[in-house]
Structures are given as structure tokens and as C-alpha cells.
PAPAFI-35017 format. One record per atom (N, C-alpha, C, O): residue in one letter; atom name; x, y, z. Coordinates in nm, 2 decimals, m for minus. Each point is the difference from the previous one (the first is absolute). Example, Ala and Ser with C-alpha at 12.3 -4.5 7.8 and 13.67 -1.06 7.14 Angstrom:
REM PAPAFI-35017
  rest  atom       u       v       w
     A     N    1.32   m0.57    0.78
     A    CA   m0.09    0.12    0.00
     A     C    0.09    0.12    0.00
     A     O    0.10    0.00    0.07
     S     N   m0.14    0.11   m0.14
     S    CA    0.09    0.11    0.00
     S     C   m0.08    0.11    0.08
     S     O    0.05    0.11    0.01
***
This chain:
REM PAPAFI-35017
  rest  atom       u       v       w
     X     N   12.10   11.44   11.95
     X    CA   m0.01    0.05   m0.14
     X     C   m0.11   m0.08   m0.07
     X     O    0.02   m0.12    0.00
     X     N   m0.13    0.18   m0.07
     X    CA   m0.11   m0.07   m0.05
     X     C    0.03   m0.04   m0.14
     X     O    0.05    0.11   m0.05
     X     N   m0.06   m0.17   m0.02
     X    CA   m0.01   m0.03   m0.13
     X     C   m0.08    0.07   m0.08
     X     O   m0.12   m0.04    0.02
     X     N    0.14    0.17   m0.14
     X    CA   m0.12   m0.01   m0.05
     X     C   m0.09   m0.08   m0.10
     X     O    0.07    0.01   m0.10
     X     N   m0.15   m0.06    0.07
     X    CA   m0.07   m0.11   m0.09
     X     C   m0.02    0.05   m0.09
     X     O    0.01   m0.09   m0.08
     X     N   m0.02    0.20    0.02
     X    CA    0.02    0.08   m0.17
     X     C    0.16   m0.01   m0.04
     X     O    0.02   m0.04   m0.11
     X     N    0.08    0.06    0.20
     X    CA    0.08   m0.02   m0.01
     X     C    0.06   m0.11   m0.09
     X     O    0.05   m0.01   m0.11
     X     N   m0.09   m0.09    0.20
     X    CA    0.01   m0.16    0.01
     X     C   m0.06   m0.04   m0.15
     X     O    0.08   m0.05   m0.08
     X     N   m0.20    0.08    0.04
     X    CA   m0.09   m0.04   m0.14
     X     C    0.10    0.08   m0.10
     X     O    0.04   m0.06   m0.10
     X     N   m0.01    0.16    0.12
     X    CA    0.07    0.10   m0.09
     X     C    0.13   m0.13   m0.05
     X     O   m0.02   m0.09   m0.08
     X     N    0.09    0.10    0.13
     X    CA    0.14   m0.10    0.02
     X     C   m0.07   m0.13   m0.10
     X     O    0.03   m0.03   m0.11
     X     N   m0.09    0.01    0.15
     X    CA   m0.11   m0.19   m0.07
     X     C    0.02    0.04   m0.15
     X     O    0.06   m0.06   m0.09
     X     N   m0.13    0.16    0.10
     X    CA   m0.04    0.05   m0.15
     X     C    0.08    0.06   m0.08
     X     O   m0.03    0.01   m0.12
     X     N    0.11    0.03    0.16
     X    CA    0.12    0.02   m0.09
     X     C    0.14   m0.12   m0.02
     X     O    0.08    0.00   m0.09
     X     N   m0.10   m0.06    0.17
     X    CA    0.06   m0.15   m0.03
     X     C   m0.03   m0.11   m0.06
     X     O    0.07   m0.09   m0.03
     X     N   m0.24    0.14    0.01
     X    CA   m0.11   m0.08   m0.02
     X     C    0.05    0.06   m0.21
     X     O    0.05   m0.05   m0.10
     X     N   m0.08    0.17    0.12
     X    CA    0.00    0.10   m0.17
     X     C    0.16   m0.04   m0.05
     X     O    0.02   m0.03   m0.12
     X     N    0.07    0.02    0.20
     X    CA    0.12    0.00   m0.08
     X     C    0.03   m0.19   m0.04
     X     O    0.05   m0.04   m0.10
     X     N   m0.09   m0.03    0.19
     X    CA    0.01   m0.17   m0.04
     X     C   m0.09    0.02   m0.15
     X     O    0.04   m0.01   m0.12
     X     N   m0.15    0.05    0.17
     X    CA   m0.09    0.00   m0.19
     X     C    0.04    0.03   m0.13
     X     O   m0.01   m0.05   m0.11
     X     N    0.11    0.19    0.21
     X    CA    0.05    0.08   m0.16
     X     C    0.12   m0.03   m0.01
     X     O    0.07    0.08   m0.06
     X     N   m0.01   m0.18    0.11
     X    CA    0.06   m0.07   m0.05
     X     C    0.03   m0.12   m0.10
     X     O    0.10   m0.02   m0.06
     X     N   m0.24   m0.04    0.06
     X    CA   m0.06   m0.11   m0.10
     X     C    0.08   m0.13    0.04
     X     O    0.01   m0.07    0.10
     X     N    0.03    0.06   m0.23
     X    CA    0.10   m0.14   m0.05
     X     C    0.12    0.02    0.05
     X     O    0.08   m0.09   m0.03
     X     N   m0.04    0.19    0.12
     X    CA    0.14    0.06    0.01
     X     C    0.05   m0.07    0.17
     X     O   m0.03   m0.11    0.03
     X     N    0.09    0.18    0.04
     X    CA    0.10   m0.08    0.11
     X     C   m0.05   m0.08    0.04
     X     O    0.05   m0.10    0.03
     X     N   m0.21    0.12   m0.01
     X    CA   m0.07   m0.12    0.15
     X     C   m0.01   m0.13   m0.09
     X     O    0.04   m0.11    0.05
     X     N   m0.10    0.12   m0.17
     X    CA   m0.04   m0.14   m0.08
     X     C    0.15   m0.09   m0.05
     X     O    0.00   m0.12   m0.04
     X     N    0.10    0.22    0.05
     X    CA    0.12   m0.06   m0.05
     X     C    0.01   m0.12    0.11
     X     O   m0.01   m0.12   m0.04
     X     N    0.03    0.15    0.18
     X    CA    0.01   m0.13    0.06
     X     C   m0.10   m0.10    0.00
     X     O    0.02   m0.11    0.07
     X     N   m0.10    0.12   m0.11
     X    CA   m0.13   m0.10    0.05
     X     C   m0.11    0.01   m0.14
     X     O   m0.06   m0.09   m0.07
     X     N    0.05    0.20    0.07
     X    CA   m0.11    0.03   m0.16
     X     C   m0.01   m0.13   m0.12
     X     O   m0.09   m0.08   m0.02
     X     N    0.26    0.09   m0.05
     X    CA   m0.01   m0.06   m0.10
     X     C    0.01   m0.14    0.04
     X     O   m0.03   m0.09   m0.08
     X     N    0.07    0.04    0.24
     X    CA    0.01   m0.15    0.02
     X     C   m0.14   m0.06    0.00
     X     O   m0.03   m0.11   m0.04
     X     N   m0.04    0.18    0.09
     X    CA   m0.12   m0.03   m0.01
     X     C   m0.07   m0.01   m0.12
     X     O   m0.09   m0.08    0.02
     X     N    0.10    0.13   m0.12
     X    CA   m0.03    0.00   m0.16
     X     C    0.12   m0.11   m0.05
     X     O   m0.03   m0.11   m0.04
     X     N    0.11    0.14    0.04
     X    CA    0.07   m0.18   m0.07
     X     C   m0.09   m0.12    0.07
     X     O   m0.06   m0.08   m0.07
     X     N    0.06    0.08    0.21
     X    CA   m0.07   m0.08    0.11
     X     C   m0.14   m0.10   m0.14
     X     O    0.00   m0.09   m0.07
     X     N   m0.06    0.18    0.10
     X    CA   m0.17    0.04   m0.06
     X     C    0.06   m0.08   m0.13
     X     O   m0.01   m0.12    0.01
     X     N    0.06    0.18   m0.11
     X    CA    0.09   m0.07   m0.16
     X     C    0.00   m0.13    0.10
     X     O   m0.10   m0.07    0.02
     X     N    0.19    0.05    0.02
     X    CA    0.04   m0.15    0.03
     X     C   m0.09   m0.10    0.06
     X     O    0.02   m0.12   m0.02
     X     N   m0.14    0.16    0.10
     X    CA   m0.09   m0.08    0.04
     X     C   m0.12    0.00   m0.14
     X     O   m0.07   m0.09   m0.03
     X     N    0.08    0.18   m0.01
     X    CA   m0.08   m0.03   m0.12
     X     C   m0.16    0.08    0.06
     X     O   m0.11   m0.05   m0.04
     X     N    0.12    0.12    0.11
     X    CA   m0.11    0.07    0.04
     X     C    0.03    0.11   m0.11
     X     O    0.10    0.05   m0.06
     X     N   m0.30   m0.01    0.06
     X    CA   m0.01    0.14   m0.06
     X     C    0.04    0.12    0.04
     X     O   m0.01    0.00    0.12
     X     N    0.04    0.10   m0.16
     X    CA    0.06    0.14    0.08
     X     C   m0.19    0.07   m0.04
     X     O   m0.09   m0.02   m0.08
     X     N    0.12    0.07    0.18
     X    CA   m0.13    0.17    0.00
     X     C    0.00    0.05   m0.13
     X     O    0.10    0.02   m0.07
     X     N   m0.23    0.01    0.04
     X    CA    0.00    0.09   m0.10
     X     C   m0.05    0.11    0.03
     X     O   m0.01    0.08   m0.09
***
């Protein structure tokens, strides 16, 4: 059984579109905001 490779990219990018449009929402809750208190507490600049 061959894999198809459109297939495969297809799947990326819609995993890829839903993390995005997601934003600030599930993925950053575990890790997102630790990283931004992190940043506050070392006293580094955030992105502008």
C-alpha cells in the first residue's frame, strides 16, 4: 500500500491551520504563557 504525498501535506496543513486558529487558546495554555511569565521574570524584552 503506497502512501499518497498530497495526502500526507493535506493532513500537515490542516493541523498546521487549526494550531494557528487556535491562537492563545489550548496549545499556549500549557507552555505559551510559561514562557511569557519566564521572559517577565528574567527581565528579557518580549517581541514586538
Amino acid at each position: 500500500m503506497e502512501i499518497d504525498p498530497i495526502a500526507v501535506i493535506g493532513a500537515l496543513v490542516l493541523t498546521l491551520l487549526a494550531v494557528l486558529l487556535t491562537g492563545p487558546g489550548l496549545w499556549s495554555e500549557k507552555w505559551g504563557w510559561w514562557m511569557l511569565n519566564r521572559r517577565k521574570r528574567d527581565g528579557a524584552k518580549p517581541r514586538e
